[in-house]
C-alpha positions in Angstrom: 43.7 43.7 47.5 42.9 43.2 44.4 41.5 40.1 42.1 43.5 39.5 38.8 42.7 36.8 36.3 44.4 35.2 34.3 45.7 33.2 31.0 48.4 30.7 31.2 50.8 29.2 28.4 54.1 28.8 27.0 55.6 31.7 25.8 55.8 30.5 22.5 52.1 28.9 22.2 50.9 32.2 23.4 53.7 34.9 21.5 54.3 32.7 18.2 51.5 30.0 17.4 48.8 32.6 18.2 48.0 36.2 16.9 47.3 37.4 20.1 49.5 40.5 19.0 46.7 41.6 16.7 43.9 40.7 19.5 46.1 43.3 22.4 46.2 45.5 20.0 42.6 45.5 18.9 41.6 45.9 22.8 43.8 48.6 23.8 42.7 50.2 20.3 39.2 49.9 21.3 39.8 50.8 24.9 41.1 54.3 23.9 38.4 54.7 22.1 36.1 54.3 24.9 38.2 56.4 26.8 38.7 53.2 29.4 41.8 52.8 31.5 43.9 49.4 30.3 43.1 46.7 32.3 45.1 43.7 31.2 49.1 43.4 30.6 51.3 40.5 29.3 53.8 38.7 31.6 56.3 36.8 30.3 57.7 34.3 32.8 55.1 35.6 35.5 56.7 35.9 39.0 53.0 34.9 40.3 53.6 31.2 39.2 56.3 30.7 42.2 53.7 30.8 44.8 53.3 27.9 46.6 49.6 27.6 45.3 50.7 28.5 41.8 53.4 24.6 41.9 51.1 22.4 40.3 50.1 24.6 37.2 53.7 26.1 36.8 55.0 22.3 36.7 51.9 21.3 34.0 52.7 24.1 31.7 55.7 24.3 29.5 58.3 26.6 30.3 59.5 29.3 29.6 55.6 31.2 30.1 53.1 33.6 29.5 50.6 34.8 30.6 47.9 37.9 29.6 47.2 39.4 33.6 44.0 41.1 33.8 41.5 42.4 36.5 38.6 42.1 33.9 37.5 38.2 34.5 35.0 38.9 31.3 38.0 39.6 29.4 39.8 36.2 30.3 36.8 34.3 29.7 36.9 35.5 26.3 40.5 35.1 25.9 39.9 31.5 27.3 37.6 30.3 24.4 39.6 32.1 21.8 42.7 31.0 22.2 41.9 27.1 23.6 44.5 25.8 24.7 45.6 28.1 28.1 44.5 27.5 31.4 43.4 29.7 33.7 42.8 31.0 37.2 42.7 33.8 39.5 44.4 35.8 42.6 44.7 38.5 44.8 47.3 40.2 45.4 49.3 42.4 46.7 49.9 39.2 49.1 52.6 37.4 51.1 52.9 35.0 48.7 52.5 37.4 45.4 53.9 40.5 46.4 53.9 42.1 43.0 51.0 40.5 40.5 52.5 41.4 37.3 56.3 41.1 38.1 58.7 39.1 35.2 61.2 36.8 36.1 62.0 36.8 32.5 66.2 38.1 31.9 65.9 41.8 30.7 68.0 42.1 26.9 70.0 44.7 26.5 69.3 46.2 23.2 
């Protein structure tokens, strides 16, 4: 198994009120650079939040969600204190209860 960690919000704290595009984009660019496998991903709606240990923060945070899913807990502490207002928390998985860690429940558009 594996330990992710993660960042928690609503989708539109996270994807509107924040420029955490410019911050992704600024760690994958300096991930290639170091030649270092990408370690983090974003989640909209994370499946991860309907595990039975997940009820209590997916009823405290505003839906429809986000969160930034990473197996870098360094990373997420950093994220934590730069962006404020997330919570955060960690699990392992693949698990009975989280099958797939970085699986959307979020409705696919058809473009």
């Amino acid at each position: 198994m594996t330990t992710y960690h993660f960042c928690l919000a609503s989708r539109h704290f996270l994807l509107e009120e924040e420029p955490l595009e410019e911050v992704l984009k600024e760690r994958t660019r300096n991930y290639h650079e170091r030649e270092q496998e990408i370690d983090f991903w974003l989640v909209e709606q994370p499946a991860f939040l309907e595990a039975p240990e997940f009820k209590e923060m997916k009823e405290q945070c505003p839906q429809p969600s986000a969160a930034i899913i990473s197996t870098n807990p360094t990373f997420i502490t950093w994220l934590r204190l730069r962006l404020e207002y997330v919570a955060t928390g960690q699990f392992e998985a693949p698990s009975e209860s989280i099958p797939e860690p970085l699986k959307s429940l979020a409705p696919v558009s058809a473009s």
